[in-house]
MDAnalysis code that builds the backbone (N, CA, C; Angstrom):
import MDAnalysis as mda
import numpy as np

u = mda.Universe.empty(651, n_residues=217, atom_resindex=np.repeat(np.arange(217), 3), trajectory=True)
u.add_TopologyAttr("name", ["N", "CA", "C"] * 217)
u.add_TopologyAttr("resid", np.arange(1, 218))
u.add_TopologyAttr("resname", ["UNK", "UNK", "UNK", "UNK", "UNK", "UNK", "UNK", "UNK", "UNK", "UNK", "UNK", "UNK", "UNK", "UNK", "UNK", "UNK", "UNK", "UNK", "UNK", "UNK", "UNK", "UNK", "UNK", "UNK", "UNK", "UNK", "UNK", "UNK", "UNK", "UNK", "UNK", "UNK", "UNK", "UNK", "UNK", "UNK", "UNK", "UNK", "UNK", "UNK", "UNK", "UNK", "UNK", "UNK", "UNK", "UNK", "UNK", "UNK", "UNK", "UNK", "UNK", "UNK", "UNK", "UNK", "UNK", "UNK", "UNK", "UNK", "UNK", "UNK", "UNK", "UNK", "UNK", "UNK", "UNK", "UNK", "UNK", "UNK", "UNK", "UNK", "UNK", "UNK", "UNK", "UNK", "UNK", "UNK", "UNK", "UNK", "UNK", "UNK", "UNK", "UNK", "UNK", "UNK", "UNK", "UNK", "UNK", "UNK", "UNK", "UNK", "UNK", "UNK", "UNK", "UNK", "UNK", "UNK", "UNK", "UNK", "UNK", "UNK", "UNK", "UNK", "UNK", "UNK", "UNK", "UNK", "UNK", "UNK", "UNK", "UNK", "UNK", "UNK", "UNK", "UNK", "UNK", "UNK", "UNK", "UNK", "UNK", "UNK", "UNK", "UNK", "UNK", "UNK", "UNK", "UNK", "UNK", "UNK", "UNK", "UNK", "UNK", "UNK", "UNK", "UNK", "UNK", "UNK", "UNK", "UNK", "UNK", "UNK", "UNK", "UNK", "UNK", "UNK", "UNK", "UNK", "UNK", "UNK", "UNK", "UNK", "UNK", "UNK", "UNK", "UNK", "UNK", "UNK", "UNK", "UNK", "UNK", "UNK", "UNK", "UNK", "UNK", "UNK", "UNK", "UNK", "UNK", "UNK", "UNK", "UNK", "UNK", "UNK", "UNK", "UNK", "UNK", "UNK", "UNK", "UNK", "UNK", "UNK", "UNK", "UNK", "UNK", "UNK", "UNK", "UNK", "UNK", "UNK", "UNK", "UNK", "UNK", "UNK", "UNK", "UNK", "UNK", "UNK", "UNK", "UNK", "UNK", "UNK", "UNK", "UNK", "UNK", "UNK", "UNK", "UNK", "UNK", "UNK", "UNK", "UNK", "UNK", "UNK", "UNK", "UNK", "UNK", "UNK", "UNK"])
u.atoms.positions = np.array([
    [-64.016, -10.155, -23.759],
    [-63.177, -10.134, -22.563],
    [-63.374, -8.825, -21.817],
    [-63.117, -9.231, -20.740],
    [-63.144, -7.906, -19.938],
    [-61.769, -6.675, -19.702],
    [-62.102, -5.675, -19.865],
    [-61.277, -5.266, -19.783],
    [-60.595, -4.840, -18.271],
    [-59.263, -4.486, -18.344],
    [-58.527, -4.310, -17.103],
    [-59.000, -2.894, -16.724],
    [-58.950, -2.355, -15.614],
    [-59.087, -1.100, -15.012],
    [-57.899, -0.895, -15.212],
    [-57.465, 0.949, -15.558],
    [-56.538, 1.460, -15.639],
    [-55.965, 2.052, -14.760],
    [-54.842, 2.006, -14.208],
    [-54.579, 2.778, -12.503],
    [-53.147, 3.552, -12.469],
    [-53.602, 4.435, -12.049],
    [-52.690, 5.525, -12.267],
    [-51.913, 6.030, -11.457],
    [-50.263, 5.906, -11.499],
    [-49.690, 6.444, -10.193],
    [-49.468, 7.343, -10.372],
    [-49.527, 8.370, -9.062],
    [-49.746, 9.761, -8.677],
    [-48.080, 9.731, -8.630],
    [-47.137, 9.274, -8.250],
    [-45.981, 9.397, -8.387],
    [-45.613, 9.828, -10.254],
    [-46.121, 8.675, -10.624],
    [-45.674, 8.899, -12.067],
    [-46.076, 10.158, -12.722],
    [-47.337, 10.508, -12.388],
    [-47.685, 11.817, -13.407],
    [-47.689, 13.266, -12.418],
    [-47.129, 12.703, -11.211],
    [-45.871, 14.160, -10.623],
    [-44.696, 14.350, -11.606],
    [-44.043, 12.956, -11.532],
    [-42.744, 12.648, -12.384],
    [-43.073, 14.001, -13.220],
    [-44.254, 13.338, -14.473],
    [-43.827, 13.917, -15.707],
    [-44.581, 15.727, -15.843],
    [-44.995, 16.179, -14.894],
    [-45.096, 17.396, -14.969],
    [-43.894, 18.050, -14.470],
    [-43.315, 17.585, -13.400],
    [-41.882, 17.942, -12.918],
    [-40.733, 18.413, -14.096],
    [-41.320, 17.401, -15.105],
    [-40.204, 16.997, -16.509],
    [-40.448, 18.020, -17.225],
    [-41.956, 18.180, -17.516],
    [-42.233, 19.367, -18.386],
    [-42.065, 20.173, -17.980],
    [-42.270, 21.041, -16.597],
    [-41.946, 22.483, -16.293],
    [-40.465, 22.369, -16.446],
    [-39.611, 21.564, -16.131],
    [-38.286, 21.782, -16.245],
    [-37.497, 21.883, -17.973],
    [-38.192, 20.977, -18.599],
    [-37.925, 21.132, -19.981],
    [-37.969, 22.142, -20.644],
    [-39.780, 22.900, -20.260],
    [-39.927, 24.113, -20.928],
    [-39.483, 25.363, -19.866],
    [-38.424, 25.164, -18.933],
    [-37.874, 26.511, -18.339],
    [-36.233, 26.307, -18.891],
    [-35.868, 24.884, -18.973],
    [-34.302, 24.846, -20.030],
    [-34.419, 25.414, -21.443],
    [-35.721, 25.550, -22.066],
    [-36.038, 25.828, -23.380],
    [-35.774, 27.188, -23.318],
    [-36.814, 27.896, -22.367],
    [-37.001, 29.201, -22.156],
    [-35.286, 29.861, -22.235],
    [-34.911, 29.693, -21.806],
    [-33.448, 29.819, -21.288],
    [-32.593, 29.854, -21.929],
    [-32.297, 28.848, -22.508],
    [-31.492, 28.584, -24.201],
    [-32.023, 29.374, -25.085],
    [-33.476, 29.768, -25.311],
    [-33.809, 30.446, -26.451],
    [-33.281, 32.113, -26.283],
    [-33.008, 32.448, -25.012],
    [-33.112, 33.855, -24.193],
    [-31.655, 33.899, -24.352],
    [-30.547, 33.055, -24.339],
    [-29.004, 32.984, -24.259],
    [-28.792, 32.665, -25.952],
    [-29.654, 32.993, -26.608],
    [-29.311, 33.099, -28.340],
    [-29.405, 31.890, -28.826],
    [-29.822, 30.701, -28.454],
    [-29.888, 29.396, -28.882],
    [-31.545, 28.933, -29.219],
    [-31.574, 29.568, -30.922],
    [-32.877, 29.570, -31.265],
    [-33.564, 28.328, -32.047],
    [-34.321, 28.246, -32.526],
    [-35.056, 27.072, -33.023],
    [-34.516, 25.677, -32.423],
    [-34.255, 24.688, -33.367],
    [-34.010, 23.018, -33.032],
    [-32.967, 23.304, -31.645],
    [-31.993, 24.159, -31.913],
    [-31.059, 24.227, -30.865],
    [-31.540, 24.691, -29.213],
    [-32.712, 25.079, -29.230],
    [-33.204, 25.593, -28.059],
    [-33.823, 24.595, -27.478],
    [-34.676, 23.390, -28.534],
    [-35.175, 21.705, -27.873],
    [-34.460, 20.981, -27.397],
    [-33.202, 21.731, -28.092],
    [-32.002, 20.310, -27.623],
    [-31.672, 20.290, -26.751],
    [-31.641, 21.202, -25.522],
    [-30.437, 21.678, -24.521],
    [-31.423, 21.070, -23.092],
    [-32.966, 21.061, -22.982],
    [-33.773, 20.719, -22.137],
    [-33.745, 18.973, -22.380],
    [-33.546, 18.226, -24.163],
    [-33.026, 16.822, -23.922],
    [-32.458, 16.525, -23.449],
    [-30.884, 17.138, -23.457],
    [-29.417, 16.943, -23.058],
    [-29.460, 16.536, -21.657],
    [-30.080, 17.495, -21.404],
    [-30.117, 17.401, -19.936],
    [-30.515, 16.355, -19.162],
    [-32.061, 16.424, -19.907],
    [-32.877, 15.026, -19.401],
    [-32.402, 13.467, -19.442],
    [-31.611, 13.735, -20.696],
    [-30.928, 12.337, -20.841],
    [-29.677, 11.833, -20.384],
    [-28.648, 13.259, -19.553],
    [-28.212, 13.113, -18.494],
    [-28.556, 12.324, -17.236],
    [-29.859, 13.003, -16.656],
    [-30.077, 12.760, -16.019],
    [-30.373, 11.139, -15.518],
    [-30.944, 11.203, -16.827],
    [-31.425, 9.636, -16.733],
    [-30.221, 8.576, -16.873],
    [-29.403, 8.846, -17.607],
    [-28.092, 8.213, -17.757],
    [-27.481, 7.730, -16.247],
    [-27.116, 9.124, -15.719],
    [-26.439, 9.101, -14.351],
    [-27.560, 8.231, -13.476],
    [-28.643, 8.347, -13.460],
    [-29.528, 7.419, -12.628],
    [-29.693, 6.137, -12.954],
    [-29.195, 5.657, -14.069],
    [-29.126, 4.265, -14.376],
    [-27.908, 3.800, -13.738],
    [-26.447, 4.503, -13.901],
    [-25.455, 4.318, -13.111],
    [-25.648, 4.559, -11.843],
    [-25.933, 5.066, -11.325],
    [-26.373, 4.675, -9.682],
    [-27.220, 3.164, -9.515],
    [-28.324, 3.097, -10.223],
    [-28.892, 2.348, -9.953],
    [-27.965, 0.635, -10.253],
    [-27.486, 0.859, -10.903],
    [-26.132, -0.128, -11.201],
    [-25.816, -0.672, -10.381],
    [-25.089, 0.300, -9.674],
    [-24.522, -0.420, -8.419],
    [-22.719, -0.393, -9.024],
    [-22.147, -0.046, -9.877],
    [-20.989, 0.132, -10.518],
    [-20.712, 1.805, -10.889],
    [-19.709, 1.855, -10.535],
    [-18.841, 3.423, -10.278],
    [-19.722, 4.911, -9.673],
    [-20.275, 4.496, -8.604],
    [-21.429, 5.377, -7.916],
    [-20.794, 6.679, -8.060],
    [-19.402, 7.010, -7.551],
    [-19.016, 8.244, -7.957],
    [-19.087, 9.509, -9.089],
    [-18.744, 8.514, -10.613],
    [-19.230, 8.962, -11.616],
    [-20.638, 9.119, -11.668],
    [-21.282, 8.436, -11.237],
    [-22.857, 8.406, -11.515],
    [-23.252, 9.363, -10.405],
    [-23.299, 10.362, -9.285],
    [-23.631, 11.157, -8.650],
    [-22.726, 12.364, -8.994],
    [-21.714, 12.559, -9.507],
    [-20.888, 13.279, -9.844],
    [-21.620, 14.109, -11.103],
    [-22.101, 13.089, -11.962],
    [-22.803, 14.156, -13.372],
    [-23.999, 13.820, -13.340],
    [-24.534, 13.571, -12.169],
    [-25.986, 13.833, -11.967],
    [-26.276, 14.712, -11.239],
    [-25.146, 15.180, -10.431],
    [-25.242, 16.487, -9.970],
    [-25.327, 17.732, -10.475],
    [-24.634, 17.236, -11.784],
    [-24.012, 18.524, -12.984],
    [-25.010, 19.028, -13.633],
    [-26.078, 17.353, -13.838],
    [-27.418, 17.997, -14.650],
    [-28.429, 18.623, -13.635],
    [-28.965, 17.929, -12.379],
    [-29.290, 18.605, -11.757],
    [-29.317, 20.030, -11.295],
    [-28.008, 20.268, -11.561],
    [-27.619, 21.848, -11.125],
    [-28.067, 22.524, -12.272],
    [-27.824, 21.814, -13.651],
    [-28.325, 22.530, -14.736],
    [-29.755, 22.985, -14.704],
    [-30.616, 21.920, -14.724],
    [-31.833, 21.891, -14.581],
    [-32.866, 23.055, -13.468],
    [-32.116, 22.833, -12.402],
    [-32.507, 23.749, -11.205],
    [-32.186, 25.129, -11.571],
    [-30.922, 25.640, -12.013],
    [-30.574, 26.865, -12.705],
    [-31.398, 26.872, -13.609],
    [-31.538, 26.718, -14.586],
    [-32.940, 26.894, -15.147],
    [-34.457, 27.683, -14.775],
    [-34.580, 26.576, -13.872],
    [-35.662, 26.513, -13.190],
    [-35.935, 28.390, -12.032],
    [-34.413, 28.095, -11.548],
    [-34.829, 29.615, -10.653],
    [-34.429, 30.869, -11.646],
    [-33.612, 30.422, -12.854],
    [-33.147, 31.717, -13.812],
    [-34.434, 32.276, -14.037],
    [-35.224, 31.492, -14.786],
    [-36.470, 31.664, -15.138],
    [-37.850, 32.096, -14.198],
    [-37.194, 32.117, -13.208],
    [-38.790, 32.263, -11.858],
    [-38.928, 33.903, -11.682],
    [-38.119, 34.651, -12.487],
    [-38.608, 35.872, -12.726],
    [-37.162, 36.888, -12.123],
    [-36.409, 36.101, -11.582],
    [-34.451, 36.527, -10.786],
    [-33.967, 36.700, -11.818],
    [-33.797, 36.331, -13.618],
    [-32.896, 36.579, -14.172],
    [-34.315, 37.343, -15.415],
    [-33.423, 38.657, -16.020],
    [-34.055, 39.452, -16.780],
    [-34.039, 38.910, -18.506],
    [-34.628, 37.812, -18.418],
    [-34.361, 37.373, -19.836],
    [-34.572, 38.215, -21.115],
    [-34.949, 39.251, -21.351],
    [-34.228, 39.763, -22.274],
    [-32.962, 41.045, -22.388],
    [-32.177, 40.592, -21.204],
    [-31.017, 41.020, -21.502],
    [-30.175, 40.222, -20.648],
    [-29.496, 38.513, -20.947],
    [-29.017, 37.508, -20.487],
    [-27.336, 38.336, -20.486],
    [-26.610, 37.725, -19.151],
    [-25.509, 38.323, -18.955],
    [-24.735, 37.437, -19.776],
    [-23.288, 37.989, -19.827],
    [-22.651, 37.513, -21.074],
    [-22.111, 35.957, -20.195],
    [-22.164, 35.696, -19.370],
    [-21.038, 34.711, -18.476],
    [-22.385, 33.008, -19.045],
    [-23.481, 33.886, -18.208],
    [-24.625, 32.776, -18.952],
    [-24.663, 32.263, -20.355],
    [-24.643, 32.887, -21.012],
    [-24.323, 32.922, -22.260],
    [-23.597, 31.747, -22.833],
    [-21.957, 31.875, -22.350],
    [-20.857, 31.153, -22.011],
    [-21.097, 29.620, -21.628],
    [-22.347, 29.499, -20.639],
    [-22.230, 28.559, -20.200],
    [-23.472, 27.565, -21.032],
    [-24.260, 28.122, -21.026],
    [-25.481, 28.123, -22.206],
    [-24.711, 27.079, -23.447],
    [-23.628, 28.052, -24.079],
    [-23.119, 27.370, -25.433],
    [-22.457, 26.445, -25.187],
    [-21.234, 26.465, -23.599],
    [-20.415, 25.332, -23.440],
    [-21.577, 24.117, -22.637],
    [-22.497, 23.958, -22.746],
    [-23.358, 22.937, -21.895],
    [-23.300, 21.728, -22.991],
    [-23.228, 21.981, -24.017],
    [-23.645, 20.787, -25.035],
    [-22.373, 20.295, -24.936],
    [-21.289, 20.258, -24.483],
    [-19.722, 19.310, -24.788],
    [-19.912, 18.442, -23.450],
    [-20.425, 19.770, -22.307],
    [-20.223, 18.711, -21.214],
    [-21.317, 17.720, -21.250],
    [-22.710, 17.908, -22.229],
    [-23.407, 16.832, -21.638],
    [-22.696, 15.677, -22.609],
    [-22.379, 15.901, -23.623],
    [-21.696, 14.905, -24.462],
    [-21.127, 13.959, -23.528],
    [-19.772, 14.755, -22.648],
    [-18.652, 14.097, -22.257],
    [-19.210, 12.962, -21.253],
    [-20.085, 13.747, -20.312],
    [-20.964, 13.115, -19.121],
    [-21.761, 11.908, -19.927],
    [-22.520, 12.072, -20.414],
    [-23.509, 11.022, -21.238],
    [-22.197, 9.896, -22.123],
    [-21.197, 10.087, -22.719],
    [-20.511, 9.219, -23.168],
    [-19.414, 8.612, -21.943],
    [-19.290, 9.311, -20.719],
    [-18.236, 8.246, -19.840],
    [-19.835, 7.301, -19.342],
    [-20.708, 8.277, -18.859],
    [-21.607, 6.995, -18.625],
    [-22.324, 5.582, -19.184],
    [-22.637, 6.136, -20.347],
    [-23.164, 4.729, -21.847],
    [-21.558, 3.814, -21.694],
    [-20.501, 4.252, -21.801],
    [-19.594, 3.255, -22.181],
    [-18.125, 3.568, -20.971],
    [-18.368, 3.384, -20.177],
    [-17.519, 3.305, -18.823],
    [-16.936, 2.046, -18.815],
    [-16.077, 1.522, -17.980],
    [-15.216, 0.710, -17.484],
    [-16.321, -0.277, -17.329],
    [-16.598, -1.411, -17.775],
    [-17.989, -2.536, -16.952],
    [-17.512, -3.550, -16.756],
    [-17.815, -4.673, -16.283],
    [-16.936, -5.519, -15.832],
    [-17.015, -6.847, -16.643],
    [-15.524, -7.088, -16.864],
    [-15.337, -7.696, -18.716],
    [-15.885, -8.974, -18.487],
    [-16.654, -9.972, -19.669],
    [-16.929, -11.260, -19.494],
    [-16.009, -12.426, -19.905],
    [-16.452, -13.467, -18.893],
    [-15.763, -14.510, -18.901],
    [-15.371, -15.143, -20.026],
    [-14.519, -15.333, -20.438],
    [-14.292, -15.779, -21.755],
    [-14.212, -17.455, -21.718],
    [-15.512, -18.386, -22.178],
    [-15.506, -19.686, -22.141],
    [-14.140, -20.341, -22.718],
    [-13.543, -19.908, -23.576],
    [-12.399, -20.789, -24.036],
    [-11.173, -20.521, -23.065],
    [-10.619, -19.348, -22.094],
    [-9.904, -19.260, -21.052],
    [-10.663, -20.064, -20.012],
    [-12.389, -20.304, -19.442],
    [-12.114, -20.754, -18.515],
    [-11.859, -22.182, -18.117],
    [-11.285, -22.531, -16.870],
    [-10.596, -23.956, -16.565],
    [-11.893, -24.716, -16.696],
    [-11.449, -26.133, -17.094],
    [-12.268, -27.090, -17.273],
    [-12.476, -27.592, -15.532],
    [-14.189, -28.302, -15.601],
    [-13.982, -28.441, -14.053],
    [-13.429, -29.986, -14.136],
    [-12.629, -30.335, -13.066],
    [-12.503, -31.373, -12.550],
    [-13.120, -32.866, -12.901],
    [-12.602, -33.437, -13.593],
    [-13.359, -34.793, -14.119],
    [-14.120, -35.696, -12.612],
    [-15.269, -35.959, -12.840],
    [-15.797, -36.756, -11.387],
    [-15.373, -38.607, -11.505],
    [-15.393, -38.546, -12.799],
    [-15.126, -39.803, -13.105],
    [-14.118, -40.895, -12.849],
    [-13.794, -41.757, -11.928],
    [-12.975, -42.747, -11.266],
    [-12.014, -43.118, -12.436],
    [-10.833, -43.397, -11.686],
    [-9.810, -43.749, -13.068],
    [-10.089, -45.436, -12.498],
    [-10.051, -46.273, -13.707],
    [-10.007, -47.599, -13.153],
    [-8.959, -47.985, -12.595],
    [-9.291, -49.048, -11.144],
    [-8.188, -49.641, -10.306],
    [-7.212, -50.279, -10.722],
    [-6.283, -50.930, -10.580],
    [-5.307, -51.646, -11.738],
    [-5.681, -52.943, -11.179],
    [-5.544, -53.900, -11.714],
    [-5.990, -55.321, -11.735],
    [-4.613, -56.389, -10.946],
    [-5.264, -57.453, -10.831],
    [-3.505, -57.835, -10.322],
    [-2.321, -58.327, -11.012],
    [-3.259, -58.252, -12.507],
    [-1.958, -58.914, -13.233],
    [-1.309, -57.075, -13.732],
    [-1.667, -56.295, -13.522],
    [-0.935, -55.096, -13.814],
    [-0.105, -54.271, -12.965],
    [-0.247, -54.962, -10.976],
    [0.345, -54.644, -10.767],
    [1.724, -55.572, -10.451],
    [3.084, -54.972, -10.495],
    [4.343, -55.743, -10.659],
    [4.633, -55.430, -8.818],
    [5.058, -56.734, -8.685],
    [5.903, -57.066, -7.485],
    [7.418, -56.052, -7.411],
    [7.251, -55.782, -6.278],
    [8.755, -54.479, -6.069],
    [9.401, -55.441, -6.266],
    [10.723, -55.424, -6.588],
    [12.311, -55.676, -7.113],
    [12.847, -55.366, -5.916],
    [13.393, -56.391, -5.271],
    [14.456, -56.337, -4.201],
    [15.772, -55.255, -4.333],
    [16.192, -54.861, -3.946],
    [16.949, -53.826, -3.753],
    [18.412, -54.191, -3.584],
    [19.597, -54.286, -4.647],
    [20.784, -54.834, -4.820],
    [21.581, -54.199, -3.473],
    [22.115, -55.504, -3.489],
    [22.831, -56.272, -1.656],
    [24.114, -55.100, -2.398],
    [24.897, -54.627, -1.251],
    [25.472, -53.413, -1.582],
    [26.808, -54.155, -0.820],
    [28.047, -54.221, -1.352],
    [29.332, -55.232, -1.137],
    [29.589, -55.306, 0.413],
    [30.149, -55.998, 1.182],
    [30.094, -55.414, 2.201],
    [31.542, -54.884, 2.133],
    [31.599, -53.989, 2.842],
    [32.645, -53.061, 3.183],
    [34.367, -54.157, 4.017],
    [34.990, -53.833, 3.305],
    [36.301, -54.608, 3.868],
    [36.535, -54.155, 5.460],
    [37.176, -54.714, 6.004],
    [37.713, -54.320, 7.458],
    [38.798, -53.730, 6.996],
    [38.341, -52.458, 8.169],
    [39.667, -51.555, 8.081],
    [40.963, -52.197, 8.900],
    [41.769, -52.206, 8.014],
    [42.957, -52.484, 8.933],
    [43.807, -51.444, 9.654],
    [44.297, -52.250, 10.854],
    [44.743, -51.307, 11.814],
    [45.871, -51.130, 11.722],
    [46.382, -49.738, 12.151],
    [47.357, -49.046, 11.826],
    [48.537, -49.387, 11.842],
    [49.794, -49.439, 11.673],
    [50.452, -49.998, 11.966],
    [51.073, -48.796, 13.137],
    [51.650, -50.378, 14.246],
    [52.140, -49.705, 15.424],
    [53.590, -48.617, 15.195],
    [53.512, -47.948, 15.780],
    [54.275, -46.971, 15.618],
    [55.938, -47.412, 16.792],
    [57.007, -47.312, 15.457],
    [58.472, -47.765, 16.061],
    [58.570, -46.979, 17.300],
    [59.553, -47.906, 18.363],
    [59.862, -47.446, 19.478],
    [61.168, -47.138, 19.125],
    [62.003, -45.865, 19.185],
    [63.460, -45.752, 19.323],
    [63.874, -47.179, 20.372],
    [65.178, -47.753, 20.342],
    [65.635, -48.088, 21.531],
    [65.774, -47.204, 22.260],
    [66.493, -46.321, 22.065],
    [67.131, -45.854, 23.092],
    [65.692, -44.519, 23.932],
    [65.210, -44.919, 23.597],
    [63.756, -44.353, 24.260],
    [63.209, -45.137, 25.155],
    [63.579, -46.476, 24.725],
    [62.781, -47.844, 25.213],
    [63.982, -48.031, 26.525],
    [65.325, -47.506, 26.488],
    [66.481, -47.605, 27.744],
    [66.198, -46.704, 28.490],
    [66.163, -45.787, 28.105],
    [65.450, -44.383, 29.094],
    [64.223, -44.378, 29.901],
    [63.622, -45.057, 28.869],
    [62.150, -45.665, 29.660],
    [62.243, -46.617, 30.957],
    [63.006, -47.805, 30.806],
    [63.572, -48.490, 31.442],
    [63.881, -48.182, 33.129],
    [65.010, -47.128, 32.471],
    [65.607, -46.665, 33.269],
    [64.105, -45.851, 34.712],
    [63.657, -45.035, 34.022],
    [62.509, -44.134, 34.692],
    [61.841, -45.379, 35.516],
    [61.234, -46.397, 34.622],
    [60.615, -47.501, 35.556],
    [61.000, -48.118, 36.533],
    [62.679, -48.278, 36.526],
    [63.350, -48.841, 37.864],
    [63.044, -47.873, 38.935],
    [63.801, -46.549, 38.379],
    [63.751, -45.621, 39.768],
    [62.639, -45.316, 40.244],
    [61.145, -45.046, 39.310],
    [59.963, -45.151, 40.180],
    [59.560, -46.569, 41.089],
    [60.170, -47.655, 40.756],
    [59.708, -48.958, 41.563],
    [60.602, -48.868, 42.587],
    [61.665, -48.030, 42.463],
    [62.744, -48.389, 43.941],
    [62.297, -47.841, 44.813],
    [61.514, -46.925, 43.998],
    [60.933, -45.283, 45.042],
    [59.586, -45.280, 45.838],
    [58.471, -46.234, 44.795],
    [57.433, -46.299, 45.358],
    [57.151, -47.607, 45.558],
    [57.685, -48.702, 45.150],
    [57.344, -50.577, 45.483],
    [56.626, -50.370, 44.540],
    [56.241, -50.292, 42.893],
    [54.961, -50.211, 42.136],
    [55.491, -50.328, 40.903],
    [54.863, -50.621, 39.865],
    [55.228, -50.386, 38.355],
    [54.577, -49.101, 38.409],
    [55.304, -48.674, 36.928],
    [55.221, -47.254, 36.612],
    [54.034, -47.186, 35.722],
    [52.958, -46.041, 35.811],
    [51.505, -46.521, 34.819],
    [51.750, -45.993, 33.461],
    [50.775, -45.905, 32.679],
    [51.654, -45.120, 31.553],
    [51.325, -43.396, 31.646],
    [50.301, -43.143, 32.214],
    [50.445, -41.681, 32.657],
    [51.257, -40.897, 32.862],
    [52.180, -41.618, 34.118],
    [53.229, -40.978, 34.803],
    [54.536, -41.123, 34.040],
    [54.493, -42.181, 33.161],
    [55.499, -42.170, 31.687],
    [55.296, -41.318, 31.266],
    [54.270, -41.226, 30.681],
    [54.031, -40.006, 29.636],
    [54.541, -38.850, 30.008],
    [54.104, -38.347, 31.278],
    [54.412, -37.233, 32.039],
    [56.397, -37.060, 32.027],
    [57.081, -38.274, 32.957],
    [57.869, -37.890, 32.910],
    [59.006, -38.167, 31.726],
    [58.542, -38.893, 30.672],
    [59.238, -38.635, 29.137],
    [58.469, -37.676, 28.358],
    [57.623, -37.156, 28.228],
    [57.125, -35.936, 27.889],
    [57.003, -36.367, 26.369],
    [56.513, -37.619, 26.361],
    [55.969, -38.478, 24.650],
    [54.069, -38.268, 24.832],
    [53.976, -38.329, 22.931],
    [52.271, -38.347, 23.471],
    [51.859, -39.858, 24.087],
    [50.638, -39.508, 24.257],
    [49.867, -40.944, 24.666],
    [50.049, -42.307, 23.847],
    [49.684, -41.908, 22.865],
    [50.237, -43.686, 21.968],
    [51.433, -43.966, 22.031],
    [52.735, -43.112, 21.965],
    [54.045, -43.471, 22.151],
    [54.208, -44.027, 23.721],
    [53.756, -43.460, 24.643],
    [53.741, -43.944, 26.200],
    [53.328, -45.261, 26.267],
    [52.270, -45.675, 25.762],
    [51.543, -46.678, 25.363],
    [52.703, -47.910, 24.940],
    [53.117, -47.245, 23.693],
    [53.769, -48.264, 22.855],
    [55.096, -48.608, 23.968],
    [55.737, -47.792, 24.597],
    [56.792, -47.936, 25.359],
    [56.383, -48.417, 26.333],
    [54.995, -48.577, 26.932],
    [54.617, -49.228, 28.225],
    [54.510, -50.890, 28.121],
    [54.274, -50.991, 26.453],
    [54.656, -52.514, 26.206],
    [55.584, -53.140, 26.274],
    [56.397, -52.464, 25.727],
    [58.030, -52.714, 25.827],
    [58.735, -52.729, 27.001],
    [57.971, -52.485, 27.453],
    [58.831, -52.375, 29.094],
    [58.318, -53.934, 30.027],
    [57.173, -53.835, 29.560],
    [56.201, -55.597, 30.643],
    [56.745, -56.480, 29.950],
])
């Protein structure tokens, strides 16, 4: 078989010289701030695997904040490094503050590298909570011997007639007085008296006027 040609991106093996000068100027650095043997490899990993951490969380697309937030942190690490070492800081006599920060670097990459590996992610669906879908399947029609004829609706009594009130007694002597009023309006005007003007001038309600207007025809 033939073999494939091998092709090489110029991006990629920028990448990894980028990696190495930066690795071996975090080394340099740590070893110069009292952090000798295994402990001086470690601090140029830390970093790197920061870095890479936080760039997977970006690349995510989930909690971008955190993920530029301590990729900044390593970055800054890395770059400090990088210019401590460019001949600005006198490595063999490292100030005490560097020092400080040198020894406290390994908690923060911890902290940074563990919110990123195991952050908030977004929880999975749990098959036994989720709803069943919707059956597509037709319920059968009912047939005609299953369905029942409505039931007429019970005849409801009919209601008695209200009976009417009973008429309300006329005093006589209401019914003489009355009398009386009806003559003198007919002498006065040629007319029977209506029951209005009863009412008015015996000063009874309307049904009593009424009832006395019978009594009088």
């Amino acid at each position: 078989m033939r073999a494939l040609p091998v092709r090489v991106d110029a991006v990629l093996v920028q990448a990894v010289i980028a990696a190495a000068l930066s690795f071996a100027h975090l080394h340099d650095l740590a070893l110069a701030a009292g952090q000798d043997g295994w402990k001086a490899w470690a601090y140029p990993v830390s970093a790197d695997l920061l870095l890479v951490a936080a760039w997977r969380r970006l690349r995510s697309g989930e909690s971008k904040t955190a993920g530029w937030c301590w990729f900044l942190v390593a970055l800054t690490a890395s770059l400090g490094a990088n210019v401590a070492t460019a001949g600005l800081l006198d490595l063999e006599n490292v100030p005490a503050w560097l020092r400080i920060l040198v020894a406290g670097w390994p908690a923060v990459a911890f902290l940074g590298g563990t919110l990123l590996a195991h952050g908030a992610a977004h929880p999975g669906t749990d098959s036994a909570t989720e709803p069943e879908p919707p059956s597509t399947a037709q319920a059968p029609e009912p047939t005609a011997t299953d369905i029942e004829p409505p039931t007429a609706a019970p005849e409801l009594p009919a209601a008695a007639p209200e009976s009417a009130p009973p008429a309300s007694p006329v005093p006589p002597a209401l019914v003489t007085l009355a009398r009386k009023v009806a003559d003198e309006h007919r002498a006065r005007t040629g007319t029977d008296i209506d029951t209005s003007t009863l009412r008015a001038r015996l000063g009874v309600p309307l049904p009593l006027a009424e009832a006395i207007t019978t009594q009088l025809t």
